[in-house]
TORKOL-4160 file (C-alpha; in steps of 0.2 Angstrom, whole numbers, padded with zeros to 4 digits, m for minus):
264
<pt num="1" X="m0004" Y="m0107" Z="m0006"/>
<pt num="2" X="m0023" Y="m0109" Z="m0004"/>
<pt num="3" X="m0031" Y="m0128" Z="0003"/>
<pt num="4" X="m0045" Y="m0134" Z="0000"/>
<pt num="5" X="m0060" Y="m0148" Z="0002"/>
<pt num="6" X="m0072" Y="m0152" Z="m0013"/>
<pt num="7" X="m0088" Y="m0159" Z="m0011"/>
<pt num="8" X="m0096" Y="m0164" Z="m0027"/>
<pt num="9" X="m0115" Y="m0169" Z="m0028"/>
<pt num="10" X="m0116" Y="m0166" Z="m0047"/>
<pt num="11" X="m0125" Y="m0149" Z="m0045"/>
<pt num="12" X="m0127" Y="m0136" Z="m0058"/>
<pt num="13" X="m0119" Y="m0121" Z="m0045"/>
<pt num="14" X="m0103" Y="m0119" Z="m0035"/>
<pt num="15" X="m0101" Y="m0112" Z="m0019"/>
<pt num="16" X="m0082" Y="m0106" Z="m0014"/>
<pt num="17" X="m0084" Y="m0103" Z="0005"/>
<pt num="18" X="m0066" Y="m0093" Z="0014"/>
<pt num="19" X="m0066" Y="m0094" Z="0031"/>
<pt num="20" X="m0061" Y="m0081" Z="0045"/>
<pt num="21" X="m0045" Y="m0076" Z="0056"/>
<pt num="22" X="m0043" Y="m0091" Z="0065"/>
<pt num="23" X="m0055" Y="m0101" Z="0057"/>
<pt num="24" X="m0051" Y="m0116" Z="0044"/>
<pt num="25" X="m0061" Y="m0127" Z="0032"/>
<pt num="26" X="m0069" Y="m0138" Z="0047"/>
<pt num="27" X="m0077" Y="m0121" Z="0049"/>
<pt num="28" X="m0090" Y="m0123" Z="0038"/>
<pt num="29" X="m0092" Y="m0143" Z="0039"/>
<pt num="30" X="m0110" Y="m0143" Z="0049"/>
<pt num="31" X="m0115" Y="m0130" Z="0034"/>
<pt num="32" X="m0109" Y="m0140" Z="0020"/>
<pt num="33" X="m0122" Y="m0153" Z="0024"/>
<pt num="34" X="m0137" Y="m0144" Z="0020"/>
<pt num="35" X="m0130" Y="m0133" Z="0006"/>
<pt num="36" X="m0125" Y="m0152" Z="m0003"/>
<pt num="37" X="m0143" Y="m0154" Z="m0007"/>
<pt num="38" X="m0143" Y="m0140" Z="m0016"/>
<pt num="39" X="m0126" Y="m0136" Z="m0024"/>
<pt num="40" X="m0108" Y="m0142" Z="m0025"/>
<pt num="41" X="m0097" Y="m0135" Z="m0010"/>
<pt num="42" X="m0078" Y="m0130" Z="m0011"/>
<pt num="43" X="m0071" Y="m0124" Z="0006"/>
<pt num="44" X="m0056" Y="m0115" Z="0006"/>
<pt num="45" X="m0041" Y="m0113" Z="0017"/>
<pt num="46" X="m0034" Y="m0096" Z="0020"/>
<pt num="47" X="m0013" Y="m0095" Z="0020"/>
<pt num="48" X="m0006" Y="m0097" Z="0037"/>
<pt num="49" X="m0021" Y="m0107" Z="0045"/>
<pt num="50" X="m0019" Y="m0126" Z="0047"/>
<pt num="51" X="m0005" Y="m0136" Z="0053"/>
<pt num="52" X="0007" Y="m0134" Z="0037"/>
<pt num="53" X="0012" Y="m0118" Z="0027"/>
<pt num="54" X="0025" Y="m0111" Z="0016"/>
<pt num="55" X="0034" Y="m0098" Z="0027"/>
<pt num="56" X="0043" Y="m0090" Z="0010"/>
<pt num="57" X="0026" Y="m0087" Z="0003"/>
<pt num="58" X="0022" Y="m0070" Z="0000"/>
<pt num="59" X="0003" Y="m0069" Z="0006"/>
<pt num="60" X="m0002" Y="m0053" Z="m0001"/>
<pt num="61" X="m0020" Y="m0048" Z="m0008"/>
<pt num="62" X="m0014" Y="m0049" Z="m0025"/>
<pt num="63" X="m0006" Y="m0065" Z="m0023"/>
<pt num="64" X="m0019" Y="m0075" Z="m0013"/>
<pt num="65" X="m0032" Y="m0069" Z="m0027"/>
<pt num="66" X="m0020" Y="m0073" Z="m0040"/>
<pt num="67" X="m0022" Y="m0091" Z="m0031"/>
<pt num="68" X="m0040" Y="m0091" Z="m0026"/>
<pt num="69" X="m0043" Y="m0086" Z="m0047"/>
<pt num="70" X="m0035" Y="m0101" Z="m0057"/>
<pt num="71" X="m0045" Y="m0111" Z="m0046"/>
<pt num="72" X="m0063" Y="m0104" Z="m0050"/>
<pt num="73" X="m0056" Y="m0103" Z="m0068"/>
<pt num="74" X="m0055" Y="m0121" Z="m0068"/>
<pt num="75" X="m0070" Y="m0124" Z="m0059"/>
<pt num="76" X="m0079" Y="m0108" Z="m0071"/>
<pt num="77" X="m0084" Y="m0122" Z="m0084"/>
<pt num="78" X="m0090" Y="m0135" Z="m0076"/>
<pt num="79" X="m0103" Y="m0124" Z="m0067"/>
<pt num="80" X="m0117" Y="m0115" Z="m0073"/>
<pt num="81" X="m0115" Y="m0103" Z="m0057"/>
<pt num="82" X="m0102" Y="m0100" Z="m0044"/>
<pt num="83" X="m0106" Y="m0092" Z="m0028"/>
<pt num="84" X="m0091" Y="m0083" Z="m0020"/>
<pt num="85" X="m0093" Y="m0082" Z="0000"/>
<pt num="86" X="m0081" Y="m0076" Z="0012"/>
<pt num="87" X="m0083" Y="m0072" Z="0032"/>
<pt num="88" X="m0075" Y="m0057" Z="0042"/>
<pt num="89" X="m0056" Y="m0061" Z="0033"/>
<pt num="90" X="m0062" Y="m0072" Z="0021"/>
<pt num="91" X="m0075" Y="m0059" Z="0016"/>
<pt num="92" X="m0061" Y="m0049" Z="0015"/>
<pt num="93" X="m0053" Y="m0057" Z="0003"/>
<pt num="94" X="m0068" Y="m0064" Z="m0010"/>
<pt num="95" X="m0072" Y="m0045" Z="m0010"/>
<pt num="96" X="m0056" Y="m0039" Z="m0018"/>
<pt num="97" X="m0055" Y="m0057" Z="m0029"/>
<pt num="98" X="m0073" Y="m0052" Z="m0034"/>
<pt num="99" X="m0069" Y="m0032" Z="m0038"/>
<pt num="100" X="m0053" Y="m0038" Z="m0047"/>
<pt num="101" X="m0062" Y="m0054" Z="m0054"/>
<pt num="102" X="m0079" Y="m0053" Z="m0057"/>
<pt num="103" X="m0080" Y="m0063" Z="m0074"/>
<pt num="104" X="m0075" Y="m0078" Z="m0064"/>
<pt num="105" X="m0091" Y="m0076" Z="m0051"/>
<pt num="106" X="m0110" Y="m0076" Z="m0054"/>
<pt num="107" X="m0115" Y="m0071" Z="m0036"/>
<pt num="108" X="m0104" Y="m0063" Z="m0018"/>
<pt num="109" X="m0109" Y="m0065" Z="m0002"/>
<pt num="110" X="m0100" Y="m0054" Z="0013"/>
<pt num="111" X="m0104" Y="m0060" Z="0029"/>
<pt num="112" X="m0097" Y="m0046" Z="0044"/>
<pt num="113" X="m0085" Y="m0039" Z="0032"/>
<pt num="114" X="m0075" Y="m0022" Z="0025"/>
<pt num="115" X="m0069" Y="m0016" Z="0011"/>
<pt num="116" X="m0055" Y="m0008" Z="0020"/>
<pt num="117" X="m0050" Y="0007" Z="0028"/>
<pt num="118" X="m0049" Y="0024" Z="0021"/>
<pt num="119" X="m0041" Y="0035" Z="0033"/>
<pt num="120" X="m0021" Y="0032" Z="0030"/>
<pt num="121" X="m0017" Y="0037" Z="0047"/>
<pt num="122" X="m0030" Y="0024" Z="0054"/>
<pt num="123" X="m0022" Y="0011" Z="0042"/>
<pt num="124" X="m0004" Y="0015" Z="0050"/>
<pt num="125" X="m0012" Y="0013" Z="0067"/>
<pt num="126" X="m0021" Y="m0006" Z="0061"/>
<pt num="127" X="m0005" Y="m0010" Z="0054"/>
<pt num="128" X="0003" Y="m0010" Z="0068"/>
<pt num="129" X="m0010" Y="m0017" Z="0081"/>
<pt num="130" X="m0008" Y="m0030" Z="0067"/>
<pt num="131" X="0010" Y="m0031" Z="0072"/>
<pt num="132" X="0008" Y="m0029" Z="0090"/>
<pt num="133" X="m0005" Y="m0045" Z="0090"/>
<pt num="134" X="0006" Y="m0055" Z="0079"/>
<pt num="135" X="0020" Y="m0054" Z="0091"/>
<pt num="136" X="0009" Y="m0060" Z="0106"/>
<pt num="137" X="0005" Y="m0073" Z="0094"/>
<pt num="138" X="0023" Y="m0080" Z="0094"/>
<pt num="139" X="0026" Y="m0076" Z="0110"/>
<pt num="140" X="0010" Y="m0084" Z="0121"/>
<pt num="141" X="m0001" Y="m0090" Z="0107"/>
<pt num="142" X="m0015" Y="m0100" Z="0122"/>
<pt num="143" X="m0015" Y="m0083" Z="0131"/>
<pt num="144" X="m0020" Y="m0073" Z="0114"/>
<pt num="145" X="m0034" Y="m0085" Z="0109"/>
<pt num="146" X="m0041" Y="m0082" Z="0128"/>
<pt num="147" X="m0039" Y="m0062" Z="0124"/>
<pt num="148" X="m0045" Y="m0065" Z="0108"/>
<pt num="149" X="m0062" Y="m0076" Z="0113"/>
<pt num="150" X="m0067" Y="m0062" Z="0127"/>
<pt num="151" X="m0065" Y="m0047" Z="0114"/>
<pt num="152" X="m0083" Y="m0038" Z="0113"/>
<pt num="153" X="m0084" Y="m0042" Z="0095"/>
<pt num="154" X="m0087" Y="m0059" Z="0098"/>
<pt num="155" X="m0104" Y="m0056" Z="0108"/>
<pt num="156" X="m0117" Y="m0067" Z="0106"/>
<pt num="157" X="m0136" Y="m0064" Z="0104"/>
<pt num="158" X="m0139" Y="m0083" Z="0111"/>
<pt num="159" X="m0125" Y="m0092" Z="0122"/>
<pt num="160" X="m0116" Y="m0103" Z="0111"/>
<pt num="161" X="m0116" Y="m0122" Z="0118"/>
<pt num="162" X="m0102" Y="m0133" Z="0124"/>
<pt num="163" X="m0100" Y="m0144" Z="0108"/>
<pt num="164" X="m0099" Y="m0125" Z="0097"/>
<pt num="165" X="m0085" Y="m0117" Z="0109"/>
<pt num="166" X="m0077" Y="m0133" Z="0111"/>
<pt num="167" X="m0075" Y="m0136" Z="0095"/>
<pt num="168" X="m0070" Y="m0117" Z="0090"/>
<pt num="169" X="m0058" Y="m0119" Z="0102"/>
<pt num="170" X="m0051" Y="m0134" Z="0093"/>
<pt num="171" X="m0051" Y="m0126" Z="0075"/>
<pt num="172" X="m0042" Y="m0112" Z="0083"/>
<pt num="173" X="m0027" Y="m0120" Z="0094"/>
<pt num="174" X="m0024" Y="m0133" Z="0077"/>
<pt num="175" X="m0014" Y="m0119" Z="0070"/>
<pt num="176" X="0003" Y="m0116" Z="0068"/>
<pt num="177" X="0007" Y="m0098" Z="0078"/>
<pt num="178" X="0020" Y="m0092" Z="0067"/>
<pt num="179" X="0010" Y="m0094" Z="0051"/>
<pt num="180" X="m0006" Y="m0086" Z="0061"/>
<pt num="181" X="0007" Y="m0072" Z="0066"/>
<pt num="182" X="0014" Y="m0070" Z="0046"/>
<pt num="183" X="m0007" Y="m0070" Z="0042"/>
<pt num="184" X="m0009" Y="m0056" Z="0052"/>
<pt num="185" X="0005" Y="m0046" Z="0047"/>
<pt num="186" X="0003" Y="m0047" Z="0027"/>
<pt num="187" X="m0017" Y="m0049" Z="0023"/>
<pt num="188" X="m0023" Y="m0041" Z="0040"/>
<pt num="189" X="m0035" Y="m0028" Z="0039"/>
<pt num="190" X="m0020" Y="m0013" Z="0038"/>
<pt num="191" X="m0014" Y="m0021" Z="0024"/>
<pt num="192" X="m0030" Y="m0021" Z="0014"/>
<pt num="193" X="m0030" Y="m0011" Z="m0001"/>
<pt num="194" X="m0046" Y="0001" Z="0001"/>
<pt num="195" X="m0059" Y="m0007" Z="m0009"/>
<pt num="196" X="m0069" Y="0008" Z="m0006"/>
<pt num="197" X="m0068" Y="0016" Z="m0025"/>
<pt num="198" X="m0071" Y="m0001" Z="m0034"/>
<pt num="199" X="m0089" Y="m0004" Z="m0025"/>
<pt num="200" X="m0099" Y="0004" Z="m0039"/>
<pt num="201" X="m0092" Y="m0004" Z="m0055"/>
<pt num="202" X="m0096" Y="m0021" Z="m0047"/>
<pt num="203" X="m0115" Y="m0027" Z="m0054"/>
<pt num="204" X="m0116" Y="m0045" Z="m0047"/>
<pt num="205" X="m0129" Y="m0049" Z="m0035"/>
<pt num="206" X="m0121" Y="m0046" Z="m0019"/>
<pt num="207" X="m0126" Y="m0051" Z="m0003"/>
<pt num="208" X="m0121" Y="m0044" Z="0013"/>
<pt num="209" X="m0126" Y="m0052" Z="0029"/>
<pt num="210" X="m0121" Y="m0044" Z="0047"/>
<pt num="211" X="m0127" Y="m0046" Z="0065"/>
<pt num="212" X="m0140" Y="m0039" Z="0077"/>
<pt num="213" X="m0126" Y="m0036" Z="0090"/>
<pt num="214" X="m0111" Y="m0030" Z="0078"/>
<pt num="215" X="m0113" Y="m0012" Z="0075"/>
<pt num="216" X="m0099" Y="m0007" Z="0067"/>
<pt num="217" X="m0101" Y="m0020" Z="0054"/>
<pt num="218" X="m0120" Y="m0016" Z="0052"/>
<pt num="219" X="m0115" Y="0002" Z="0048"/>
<pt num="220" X="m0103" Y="m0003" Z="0036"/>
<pt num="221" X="m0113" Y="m0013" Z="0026"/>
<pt num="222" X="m0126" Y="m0001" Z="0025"/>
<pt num="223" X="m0114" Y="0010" Z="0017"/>
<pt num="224" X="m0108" Y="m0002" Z="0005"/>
<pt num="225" X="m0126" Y="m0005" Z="0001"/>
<pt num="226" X="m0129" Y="0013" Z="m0006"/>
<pt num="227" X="m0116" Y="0013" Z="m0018"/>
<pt num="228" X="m0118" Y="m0004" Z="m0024"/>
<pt num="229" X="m0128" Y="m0007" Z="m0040"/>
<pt num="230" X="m0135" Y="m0024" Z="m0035"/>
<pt num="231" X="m0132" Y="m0028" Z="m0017"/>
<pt num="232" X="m0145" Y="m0031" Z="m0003"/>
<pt num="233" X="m0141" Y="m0030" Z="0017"/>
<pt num="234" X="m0148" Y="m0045" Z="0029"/>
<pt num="235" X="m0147" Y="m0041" Z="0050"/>
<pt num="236" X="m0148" Y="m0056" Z="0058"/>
<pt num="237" X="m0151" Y="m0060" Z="0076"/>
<pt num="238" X="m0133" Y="m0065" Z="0080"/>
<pt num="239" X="m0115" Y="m0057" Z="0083"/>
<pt num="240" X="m0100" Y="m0058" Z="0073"/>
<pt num="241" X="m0101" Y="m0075" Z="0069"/>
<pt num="242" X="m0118" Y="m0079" Z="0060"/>
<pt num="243" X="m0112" Y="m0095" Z="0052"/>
<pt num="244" X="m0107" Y="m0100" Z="0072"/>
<pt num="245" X="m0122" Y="m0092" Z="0080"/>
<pt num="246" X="m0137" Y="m0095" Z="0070"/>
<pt num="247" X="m0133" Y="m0112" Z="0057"/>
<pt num="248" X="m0152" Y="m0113" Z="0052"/>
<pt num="249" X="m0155" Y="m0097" Z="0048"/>
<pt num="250" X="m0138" Y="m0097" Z="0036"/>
<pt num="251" X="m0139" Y="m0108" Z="0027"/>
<pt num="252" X="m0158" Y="m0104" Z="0024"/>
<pt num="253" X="m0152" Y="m0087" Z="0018"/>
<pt num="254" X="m0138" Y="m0095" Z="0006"/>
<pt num="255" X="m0150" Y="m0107" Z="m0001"/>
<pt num="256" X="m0164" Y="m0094" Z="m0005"/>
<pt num="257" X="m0150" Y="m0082" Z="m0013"/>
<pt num="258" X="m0142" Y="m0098" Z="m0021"/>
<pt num="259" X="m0159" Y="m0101" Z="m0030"/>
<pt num="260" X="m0163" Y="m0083" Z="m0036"/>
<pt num="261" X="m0161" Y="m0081" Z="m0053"/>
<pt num="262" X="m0149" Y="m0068" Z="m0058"/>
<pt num="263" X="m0157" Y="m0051" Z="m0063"/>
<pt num="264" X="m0144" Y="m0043" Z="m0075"/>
């Protein structure tokens, strides 16, 4: 169900890193550099993203984490610490592995991520802009890319370069649109359980990082962080995409919290 691409430097820690909607394990290639010199690196591919997929899969959150598990248990020995990061969908889904997991993880970082939607009626509604968006995926997959670049959510605080939106571009029209369309429809946001209830109970160092411009998710992580026993919320001078927008300043961040010593 899950891909993925090891890079092994014989390093005491792990870091699992899960990509976003759209995005892919190339994602996170210019990050992996820098992080090597400090820790082991395991990129994951979500379900649906890529040029092959299993359309009789069932991508549920239960199943992707049932996945996403019996590889950090293999890996759970072998490493003194695992770091579980995950990006707007991807943080989306190391959150509910973590809440439902956390033996198998030492440290989480969320970057521009929720833990779901709380009001039913709002979650009907996602569910089927969820539906709505996954039938222009089939039908005009180049035209939903071009809406889906231009939504305000994607703002920048810096203009990104030619080589950086070229190669989002890329990443983005490699994929297959049915299995981007069957992503969306069975681990979109409406189909999230709401992971509001579980945030207390969860005592791992958490990190959640959002950006300057992204509002909604700045506000949502400041909630999280009042109910979390051991989390800490970093703004950064970006948008959405942090890992995109601001590369140094990332993996600085990683890298410090990487290092910390746990304080349970």
């Amino acid at each position: 169900m899950l891909k993925y691409k090891y890079f092994n430097r014989d390093k005491e820690s792990l870091i699992v890193m899960i990509h976003g909607f759209l995005g892919s394990v190339e994602t996170f290639l210019p990050a992996k550099e820098r992080l090597l010199s400090h820790t082991d690196v395991l990129l994951v591919e979500c379900p649906g993203h890529g040029a092959a997929f299993n359309t009789n899969e069932t991508w549920s959150f239960d199943a992707i984490a049932a996945s996403l598990t019996h590889t950090l248990t293999r890996y759970r020995n072998q490493y003194s610490e695992i770091i579980l990061y995950g990006y707007s969908m991807g943080g989306r889904i190391a959150l509910f592995t973590a809440l439902h997991y956390p033996e198998l993880i030492d440290k989480l970082i969320i970057e521009s991520a929720t833990p779901g939607i709380e009001d039913e009626q709002l979650r009907i509604e996602r569910i089927q802009q969820d539906e709505e968006r996954s039938i222009w995926i089939e039908t005009d997959y180049s035209a939903f890319i071009k809406h889906w670049e231009k939504l305000s959510l994607f703002q920048t605080y810096q203009p990104l370069t030619d080589e950086i939106q070229t190669r989002q571009r890329e990443i983005r029209m490699h994929h297959k649109p049915q299995g981007i369309a069957k992503a969306l429809r069975e681990y979109g946001t409406g189909r999230q359980p709401n992971l509001w209830p579980l945030l207390p109970s969860f005592n791992k160092p958490l990190l959640l990082l959002t950006g300057s411009l992204d509002k909604k998710f700045e506000s949502i992580a400041k909630r999280m962080v009042e109910v979390l026993p051991d989390a800490r919320h970093m703004i950064i001078e970006a948008g959405h995409t942090i890992h995109v927008e601001n590369l140094k300043i990332f993996d600085t961040i990683i890298v410090s919290f990487i290092k910390e010593e746990n304080h349970d």
